[in-house]
PDB file of N, CA, C and O in Angstrom:
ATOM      1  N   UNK A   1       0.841  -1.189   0.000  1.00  0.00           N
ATOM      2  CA  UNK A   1       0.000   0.000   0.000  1.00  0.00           C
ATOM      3  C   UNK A   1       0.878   1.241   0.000  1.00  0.00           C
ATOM      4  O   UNK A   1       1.559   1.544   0.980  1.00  0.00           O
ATOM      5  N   UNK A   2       0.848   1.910  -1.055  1.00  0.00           N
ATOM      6  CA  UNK A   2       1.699   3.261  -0.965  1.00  0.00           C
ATOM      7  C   UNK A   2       0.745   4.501  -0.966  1.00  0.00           C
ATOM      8  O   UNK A   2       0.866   5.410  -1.788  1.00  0.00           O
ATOM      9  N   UNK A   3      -0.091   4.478  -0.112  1.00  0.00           N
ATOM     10  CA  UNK A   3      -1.280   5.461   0.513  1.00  0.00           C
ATOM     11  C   UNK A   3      -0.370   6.633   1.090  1.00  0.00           C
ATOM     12  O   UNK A   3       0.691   6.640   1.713  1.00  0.00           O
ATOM     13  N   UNK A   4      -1.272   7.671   0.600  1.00  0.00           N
ATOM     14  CA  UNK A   4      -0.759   9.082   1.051  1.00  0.00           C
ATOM     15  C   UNK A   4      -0.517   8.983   2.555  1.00  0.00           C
ATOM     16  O   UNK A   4      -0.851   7.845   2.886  1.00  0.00           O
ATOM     17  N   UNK A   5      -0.011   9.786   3.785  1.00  0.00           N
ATOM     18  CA  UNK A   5       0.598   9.615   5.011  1.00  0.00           C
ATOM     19  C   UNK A   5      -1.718  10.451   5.307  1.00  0.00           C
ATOM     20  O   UNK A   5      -2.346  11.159   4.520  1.00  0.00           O
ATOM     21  N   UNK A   6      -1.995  10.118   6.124  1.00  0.00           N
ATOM     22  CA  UNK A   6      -3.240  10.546   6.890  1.00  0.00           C
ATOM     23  C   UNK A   6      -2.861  11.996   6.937  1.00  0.00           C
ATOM     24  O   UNK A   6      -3.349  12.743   6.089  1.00  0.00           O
ATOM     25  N   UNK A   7      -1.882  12.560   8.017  1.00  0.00           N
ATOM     26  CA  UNK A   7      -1.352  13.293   8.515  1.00  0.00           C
ATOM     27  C   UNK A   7      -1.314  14.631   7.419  1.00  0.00           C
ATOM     28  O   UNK A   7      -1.460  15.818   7.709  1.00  0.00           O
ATOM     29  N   UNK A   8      -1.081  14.056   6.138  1.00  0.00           N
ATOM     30  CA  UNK A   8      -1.131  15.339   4.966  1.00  0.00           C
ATOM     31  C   UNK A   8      -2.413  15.081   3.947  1.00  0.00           C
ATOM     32  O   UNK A   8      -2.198  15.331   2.761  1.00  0.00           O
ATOM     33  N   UNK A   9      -3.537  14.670   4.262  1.00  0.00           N
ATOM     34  CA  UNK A   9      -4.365  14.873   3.807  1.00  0.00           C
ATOM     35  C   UNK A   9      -5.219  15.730   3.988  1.00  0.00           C
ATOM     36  O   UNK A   9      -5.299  16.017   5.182  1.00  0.00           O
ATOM     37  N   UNK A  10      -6.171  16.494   3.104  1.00  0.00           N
ATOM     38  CA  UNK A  10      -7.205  17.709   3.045  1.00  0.00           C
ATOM     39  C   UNK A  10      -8.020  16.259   4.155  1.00  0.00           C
ATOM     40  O   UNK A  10      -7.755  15.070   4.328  1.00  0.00           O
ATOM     41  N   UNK A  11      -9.241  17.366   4.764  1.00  0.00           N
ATOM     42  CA  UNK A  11     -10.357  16.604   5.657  1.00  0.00           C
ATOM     43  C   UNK A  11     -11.192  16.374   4.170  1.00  0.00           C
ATOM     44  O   UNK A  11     -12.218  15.792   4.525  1.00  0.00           O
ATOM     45  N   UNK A  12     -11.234  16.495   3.130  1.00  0.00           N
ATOM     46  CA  UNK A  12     -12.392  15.746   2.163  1.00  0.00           C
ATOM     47  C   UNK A  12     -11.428  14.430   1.379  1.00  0.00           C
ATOM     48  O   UNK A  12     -11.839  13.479   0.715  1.00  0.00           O
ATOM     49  N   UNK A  13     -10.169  14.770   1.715  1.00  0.00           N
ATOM     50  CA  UNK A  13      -8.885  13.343   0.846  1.00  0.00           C
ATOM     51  C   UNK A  13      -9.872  12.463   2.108  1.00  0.00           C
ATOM     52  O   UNK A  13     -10.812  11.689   1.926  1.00  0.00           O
ATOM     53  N   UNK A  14      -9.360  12.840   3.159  1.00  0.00           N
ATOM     54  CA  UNK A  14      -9.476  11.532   4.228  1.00  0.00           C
ATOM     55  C   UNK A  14     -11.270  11.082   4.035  1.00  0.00           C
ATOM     56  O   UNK A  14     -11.512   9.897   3.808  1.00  0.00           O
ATOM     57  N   UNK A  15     -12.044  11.740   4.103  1.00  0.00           N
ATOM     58  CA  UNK A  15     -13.308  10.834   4.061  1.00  0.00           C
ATOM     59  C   UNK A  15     -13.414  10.826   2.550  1.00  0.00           C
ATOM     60  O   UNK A  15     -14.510  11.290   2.234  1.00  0.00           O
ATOM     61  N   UNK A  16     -12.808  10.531   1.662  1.00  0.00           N
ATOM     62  CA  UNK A  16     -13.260   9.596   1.050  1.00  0.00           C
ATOM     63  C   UNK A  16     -12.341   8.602   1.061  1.00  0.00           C
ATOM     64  O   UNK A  16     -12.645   7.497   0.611  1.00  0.00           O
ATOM     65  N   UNK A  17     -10.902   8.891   1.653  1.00  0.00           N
ATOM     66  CA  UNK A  17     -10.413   7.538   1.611  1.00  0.00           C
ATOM     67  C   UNK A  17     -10.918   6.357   2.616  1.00  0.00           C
ATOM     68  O   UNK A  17     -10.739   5.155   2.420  1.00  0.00           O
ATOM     69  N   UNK A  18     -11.724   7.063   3.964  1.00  0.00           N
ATOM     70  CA  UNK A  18     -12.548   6.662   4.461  1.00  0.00           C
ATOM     71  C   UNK A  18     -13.922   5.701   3.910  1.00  0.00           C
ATOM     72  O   UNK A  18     -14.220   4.515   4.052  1.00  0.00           O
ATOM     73  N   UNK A  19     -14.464   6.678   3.329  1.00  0.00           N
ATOM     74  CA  UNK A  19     -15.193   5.930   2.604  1.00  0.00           C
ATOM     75  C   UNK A  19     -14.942   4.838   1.592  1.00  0.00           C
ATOM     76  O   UNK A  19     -15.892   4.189   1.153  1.00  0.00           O
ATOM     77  N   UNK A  20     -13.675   4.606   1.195  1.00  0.00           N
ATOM     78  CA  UNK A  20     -13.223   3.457   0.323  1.00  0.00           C
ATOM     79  C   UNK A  20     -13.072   2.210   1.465  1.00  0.00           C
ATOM     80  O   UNK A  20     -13.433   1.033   1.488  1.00  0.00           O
ATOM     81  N   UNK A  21     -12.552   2.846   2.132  1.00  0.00           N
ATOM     82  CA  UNK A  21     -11.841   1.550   3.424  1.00  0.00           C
ATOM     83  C   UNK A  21     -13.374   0.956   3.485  1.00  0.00           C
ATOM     84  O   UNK A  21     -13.767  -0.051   2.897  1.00  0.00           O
ATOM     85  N   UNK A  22     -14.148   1.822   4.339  1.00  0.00           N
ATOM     86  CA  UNK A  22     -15.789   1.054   4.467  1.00  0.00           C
ATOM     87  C   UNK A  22     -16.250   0.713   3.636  1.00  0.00           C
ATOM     88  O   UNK A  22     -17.191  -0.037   3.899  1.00  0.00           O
ATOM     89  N   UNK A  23     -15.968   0.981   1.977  1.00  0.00           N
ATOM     90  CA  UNK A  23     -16.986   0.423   1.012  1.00  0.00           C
ATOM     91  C   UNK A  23     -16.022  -1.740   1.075  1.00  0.00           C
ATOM     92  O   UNK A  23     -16.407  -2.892   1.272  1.00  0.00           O
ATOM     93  N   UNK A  24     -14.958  -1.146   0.815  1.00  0.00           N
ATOM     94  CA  UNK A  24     -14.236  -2.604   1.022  1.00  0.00           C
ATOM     95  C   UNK A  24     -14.175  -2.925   1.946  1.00  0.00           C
ATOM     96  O   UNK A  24     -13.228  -3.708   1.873  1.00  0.00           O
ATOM     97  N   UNK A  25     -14.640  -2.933   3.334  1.00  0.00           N
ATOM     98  CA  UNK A  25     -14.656  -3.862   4.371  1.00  0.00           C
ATOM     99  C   UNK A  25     -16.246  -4.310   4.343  1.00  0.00           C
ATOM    100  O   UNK A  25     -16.517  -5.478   4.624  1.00  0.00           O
ATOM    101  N   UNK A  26     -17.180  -3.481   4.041  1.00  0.00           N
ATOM    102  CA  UNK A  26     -18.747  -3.814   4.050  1.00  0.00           C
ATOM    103  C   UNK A  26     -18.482  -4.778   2.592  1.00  0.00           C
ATOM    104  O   UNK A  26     -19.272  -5.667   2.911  1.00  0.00           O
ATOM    105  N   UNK A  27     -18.112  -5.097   1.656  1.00  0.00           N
ATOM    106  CA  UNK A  27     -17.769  -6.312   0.496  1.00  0.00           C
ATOM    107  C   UNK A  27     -17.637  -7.515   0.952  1.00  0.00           C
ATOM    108  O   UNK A  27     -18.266  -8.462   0.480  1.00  0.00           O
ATOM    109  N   UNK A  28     -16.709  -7.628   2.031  1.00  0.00           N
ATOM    110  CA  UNK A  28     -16.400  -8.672   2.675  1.00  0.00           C
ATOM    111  C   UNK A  28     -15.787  -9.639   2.173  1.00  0.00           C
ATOM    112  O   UNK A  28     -15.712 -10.718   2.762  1.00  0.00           O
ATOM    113  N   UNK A  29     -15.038  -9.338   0.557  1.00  0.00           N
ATOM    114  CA  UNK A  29     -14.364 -10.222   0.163  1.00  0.00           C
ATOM    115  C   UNK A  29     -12.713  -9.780   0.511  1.00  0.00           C
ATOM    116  O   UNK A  29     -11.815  -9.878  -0.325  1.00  0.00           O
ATOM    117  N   UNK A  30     -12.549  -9.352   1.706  1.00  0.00           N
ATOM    118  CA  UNK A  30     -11.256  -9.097   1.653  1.00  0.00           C
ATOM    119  C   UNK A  30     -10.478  -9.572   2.817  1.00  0.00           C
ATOM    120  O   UNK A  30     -10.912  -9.516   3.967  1.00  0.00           O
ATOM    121  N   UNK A  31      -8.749 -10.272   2.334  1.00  0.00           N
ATOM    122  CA  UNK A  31      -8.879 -11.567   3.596  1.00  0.00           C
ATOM    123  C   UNK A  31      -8.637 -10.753   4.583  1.00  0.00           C
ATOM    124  O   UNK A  31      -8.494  -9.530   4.554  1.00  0.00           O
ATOM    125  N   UNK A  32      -8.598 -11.454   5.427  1.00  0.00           N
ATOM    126  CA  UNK A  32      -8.346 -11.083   7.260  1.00  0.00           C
ATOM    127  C   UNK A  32      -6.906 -10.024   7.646  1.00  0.00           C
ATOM    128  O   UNK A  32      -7.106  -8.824   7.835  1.00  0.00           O
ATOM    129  N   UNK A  33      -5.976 -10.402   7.704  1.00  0.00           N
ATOM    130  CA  UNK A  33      -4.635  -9.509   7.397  1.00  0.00           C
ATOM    131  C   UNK A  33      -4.732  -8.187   6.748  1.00  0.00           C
ATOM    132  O   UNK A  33      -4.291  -7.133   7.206  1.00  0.00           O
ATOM    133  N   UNK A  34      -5.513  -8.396   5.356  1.00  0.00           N
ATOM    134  CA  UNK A  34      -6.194  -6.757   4.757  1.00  0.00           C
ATOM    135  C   UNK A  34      -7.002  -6.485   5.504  1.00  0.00           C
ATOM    136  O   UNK A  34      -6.854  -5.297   5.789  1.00  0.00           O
ATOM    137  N   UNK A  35      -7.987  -6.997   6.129  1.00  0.00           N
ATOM    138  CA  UNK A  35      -9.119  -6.392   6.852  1.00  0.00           C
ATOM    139  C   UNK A  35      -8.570  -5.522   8.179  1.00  0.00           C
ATOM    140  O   UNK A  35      -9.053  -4.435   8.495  1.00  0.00           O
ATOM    141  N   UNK A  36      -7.291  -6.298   9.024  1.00  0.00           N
ATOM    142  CA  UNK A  36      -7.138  -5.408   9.831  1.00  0.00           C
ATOM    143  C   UNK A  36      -6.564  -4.034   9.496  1.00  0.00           C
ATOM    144  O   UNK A  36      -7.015  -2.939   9.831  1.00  0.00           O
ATOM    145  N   UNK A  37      -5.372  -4.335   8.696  1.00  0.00           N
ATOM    146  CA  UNK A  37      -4.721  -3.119   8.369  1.00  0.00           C
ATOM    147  C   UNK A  37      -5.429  -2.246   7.488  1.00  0.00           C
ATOM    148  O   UNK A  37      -4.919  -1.248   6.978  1.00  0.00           O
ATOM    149  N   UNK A  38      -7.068  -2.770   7.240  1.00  0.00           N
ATOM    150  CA  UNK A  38      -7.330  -1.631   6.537  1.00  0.00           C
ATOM    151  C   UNK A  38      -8.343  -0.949   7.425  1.00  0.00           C
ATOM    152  O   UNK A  38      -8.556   0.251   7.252  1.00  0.00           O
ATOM    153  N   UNK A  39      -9.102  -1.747   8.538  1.00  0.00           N
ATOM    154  CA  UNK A  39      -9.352  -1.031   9.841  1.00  0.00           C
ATOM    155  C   UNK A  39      -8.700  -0.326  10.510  1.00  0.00           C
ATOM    156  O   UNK A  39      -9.122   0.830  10.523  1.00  0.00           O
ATOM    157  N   UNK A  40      -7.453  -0.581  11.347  1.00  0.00           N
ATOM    158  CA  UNK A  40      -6.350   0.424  11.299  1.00  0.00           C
ATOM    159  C   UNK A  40      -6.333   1.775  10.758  1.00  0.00           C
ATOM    160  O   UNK A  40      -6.316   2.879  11.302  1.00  0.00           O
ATOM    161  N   UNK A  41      -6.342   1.405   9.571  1.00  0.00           N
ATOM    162  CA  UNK A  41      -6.170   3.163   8.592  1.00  0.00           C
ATOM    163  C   UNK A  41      -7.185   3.616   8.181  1.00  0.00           C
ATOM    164  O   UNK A  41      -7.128   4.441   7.270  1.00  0.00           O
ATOM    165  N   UNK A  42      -8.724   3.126   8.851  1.00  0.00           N
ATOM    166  CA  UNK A  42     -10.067   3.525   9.263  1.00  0.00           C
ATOM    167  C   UNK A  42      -9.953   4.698  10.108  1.00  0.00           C
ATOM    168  O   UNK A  42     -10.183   5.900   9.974  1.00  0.00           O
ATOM    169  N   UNK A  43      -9.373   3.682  11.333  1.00  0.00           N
ATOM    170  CA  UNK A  43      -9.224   4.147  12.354  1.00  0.00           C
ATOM    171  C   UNK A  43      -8.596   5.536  12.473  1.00  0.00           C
ATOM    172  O   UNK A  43      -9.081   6.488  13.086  1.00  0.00           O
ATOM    173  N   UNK A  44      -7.257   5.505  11.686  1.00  0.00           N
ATOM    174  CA  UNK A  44      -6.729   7.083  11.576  1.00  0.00           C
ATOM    175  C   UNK A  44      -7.412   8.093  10.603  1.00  0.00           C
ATOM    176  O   UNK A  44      -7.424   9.321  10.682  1.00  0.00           O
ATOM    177  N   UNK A  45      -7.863   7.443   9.853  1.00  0.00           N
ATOM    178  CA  UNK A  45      -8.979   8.373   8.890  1.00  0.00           C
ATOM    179  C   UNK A  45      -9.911   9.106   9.560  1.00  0.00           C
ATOM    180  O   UNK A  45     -10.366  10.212   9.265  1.00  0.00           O
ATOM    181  N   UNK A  46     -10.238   8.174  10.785  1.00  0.00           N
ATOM    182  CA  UNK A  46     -11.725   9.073  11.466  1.00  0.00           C
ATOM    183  C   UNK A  46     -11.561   9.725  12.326  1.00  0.00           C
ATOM    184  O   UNK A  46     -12.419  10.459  12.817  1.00  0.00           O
ATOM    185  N   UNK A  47      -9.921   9.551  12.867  1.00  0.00           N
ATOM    186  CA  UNK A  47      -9.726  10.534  13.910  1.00  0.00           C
ATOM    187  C   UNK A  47      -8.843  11.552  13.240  1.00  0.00           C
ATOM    188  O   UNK A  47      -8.321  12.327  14.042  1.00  0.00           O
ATOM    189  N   UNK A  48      -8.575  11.726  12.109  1.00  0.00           N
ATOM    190  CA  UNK A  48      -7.935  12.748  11.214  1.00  0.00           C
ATOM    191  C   UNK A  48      -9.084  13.590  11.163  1.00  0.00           C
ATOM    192  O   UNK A  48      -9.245  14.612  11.829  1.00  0.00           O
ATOM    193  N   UNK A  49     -10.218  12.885   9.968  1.00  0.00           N
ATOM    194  CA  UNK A  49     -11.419  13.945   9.979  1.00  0.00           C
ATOM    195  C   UNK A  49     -11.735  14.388  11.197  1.00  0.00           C
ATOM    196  O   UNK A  49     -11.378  15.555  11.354  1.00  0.00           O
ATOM    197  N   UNK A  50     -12.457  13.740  12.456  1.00  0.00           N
ATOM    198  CA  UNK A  50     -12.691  14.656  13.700  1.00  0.00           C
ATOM    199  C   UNK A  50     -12.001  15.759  14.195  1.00  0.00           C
ATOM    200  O   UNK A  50     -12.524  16.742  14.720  1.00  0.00           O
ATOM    201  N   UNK A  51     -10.330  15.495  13.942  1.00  0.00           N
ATOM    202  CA  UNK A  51      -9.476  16.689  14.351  1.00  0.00           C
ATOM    203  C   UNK A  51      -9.830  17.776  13.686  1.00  0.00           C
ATOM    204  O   UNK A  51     -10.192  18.782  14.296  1.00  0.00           O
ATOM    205  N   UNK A  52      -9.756  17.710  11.916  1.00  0.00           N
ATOM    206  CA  UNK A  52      -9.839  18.692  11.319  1.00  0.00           C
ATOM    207  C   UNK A  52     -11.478  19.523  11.189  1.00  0.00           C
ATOM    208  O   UNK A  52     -11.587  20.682  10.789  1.00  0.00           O
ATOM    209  N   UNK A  53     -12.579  18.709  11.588  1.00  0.00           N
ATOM    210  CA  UNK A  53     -13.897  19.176  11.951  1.00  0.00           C
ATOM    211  C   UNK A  53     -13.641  20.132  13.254  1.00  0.00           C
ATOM    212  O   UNK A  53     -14.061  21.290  13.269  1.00  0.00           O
ATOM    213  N   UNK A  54     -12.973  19.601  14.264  1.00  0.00           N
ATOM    214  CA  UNK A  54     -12.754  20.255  15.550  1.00  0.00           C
ATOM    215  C   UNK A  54     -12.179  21.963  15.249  1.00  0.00           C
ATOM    216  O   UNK A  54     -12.472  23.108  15.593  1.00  0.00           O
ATOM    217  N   UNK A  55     -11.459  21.444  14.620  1.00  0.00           N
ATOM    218  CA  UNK A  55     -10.276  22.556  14.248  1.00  0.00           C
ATOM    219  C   UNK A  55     -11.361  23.835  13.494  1.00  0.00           C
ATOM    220  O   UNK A  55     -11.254  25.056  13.612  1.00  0.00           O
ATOM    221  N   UNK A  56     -12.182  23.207  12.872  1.00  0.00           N
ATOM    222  CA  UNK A  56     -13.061  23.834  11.992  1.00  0.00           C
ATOM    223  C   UNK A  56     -13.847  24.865  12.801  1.00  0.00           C
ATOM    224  O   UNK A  56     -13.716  26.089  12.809  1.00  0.00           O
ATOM    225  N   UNK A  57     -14.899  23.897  13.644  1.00  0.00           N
ATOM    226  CA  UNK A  57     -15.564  24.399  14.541  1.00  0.00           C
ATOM    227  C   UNK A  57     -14.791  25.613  15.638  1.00  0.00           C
ATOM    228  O   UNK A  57     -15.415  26.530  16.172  1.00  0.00           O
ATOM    229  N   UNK A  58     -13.401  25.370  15.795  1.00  0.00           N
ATOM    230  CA  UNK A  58     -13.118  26.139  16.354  1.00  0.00           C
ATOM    231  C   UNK A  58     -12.855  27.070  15.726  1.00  0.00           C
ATOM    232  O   UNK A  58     -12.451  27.999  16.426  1.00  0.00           O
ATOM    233  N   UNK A  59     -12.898  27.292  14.583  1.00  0.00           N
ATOM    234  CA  UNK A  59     -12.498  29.198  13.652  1.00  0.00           C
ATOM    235  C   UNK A  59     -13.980  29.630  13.613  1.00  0.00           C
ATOM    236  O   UNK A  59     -14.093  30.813  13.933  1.00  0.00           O
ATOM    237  N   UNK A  60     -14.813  29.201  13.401  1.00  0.00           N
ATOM    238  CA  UNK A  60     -16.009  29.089  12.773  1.00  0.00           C
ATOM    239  C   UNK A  60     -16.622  30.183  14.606  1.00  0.00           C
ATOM    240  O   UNK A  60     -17.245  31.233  14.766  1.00  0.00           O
ATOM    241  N   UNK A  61     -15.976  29.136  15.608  1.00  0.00           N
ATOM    242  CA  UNK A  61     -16.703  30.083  16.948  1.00  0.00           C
ATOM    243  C   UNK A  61     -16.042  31.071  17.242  1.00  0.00           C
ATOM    244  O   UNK A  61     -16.422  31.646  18.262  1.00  0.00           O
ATOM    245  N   UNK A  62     -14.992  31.586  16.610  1.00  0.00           N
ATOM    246  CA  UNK A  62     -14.163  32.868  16.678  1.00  0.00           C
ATOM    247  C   UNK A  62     -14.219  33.854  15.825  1.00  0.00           C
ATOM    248  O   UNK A  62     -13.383  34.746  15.972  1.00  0.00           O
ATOM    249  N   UNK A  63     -15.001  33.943  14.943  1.00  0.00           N
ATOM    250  CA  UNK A  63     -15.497  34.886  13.883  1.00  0.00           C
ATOM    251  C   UNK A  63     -16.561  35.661  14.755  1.00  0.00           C
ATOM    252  O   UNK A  63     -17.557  35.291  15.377  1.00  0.00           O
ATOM    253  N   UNK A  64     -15.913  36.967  14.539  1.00  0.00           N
ATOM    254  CA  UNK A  64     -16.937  38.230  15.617  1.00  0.00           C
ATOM    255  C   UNK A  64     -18.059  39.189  14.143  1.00  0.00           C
ATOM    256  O   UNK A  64     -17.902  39.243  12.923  1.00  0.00           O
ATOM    257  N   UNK A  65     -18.629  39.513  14.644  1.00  0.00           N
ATOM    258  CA  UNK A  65     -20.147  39.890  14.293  1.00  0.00           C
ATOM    259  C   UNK A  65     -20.150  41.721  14.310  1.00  0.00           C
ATOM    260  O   UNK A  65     -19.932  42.088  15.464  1.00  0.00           O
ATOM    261  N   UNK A  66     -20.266  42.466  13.713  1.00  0.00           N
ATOM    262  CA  UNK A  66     -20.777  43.624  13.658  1.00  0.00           C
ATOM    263  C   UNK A  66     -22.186  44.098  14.032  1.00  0.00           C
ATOM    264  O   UNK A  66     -23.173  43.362  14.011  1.00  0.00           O
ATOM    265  N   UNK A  67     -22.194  45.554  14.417  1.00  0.00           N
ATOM    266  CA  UNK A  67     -23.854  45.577  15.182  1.00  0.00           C
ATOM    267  C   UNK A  67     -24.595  45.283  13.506  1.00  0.00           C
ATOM    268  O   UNK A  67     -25.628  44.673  13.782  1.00  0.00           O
ATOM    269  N   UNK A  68     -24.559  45.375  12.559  1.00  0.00           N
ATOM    270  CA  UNK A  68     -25.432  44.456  11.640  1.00  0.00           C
ATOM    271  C   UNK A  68     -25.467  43.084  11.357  1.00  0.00           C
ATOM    272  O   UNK A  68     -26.222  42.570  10.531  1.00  0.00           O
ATOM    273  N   UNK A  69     -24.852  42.644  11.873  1.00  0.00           N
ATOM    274  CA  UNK A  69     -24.727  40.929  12.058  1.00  0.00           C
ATOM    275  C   UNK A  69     -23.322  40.518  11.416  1.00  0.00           C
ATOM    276  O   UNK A  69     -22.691  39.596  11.933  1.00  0.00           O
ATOM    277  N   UNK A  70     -22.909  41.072  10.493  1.00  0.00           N
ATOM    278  CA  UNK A  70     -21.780  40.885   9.355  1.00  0.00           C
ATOM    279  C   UNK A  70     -20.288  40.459   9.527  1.00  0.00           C
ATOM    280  O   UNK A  70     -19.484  41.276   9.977  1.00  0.00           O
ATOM    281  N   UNK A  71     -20.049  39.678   9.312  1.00  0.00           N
ATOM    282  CA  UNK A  71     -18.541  39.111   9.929  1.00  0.00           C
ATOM    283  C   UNK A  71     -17.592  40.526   9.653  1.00  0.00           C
ATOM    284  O   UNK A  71     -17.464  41.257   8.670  1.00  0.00           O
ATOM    285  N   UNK A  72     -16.834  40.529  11.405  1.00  0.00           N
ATOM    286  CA  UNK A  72     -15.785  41.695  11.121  1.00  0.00           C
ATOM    287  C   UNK A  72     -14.112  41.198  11.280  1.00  0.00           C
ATOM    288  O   UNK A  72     -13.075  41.809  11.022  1.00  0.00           O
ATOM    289  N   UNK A  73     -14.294  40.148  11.691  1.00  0.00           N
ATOM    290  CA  UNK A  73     -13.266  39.073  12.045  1.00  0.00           C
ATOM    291  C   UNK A  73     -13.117  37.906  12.801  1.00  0.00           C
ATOM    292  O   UNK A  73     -14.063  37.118  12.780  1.00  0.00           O
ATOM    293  N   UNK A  74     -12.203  37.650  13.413  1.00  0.00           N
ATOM    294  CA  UNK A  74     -11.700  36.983  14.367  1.00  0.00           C
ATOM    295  C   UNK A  74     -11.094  37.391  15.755  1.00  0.00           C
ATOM    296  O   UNK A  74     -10.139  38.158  15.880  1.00  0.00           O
ATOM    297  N   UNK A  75     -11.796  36.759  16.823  1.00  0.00           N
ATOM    298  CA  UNK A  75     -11.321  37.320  18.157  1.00  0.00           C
ATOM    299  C   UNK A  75      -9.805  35.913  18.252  1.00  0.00           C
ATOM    300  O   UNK A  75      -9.758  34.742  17.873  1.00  0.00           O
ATOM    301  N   UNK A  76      -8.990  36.645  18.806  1.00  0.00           N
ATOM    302  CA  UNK A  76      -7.513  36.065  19.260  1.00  0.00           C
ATOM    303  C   UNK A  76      -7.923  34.753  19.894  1.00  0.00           C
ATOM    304  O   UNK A  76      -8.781  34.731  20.775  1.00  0.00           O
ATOM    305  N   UNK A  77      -7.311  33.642  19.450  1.00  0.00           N
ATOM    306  CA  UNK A  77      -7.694  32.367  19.719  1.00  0.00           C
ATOM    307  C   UNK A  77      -6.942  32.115  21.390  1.00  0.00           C
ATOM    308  O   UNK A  77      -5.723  31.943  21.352  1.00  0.00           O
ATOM    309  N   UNK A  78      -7.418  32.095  22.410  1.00  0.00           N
ATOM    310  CA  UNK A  78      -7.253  31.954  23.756  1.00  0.00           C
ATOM    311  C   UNK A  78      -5.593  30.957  23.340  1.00  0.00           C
ATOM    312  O   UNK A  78      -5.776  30.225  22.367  1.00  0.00           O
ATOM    313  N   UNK A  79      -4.762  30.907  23.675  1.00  0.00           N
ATOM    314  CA  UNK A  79      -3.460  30.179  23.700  1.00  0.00           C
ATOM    315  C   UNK A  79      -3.190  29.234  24.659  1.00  0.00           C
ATOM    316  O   UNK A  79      -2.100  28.677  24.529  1.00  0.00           O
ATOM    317  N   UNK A  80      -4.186  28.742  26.006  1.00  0.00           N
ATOM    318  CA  UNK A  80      -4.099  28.137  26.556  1.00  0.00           C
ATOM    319  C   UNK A  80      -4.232  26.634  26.388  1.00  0.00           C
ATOM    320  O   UNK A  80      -4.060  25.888  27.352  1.00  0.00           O
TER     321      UNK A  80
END
């Protein structure tokens, strides 16, 4: 398997490589040895996407509002 590293994938690379892993493990023609290691790199797929959703959610709650509602920026991301 010479699969891109998780770690440098966009959050839409990883769910669909996500979604490949699940389309071939729900097939079920694939032997046991592939099945784990391709659970495995399930596994980092879904906690790649969650990070980068997290990450998301967190810019998304730091965008400040003008008295007309209108995005005026970003408040300083707490550093703690």
């Amino acid at each position: 398997m010479s699969e891109k590293p998780v770690a440098e994938m966009s959050f839409e690379d990883a769910m669909s490589a996500l979604e490949g892993v699940v389309n071939r493990l729900e097939a079920g023609d694939v032997p046991l040895e592939d099945s784990i290691k391709l659970y495995e790199r399930g596994a980092e797929l879904k906690a790649h996407c969650q990070k980068k959703l997290a990450e998301a959610e967190e810019k998304v709650a730091q965008i400040t509002f003008d008295e007309n509602g209108q995005p005026k920026g970003t408040t300083p991301v707490d550093p703690a």
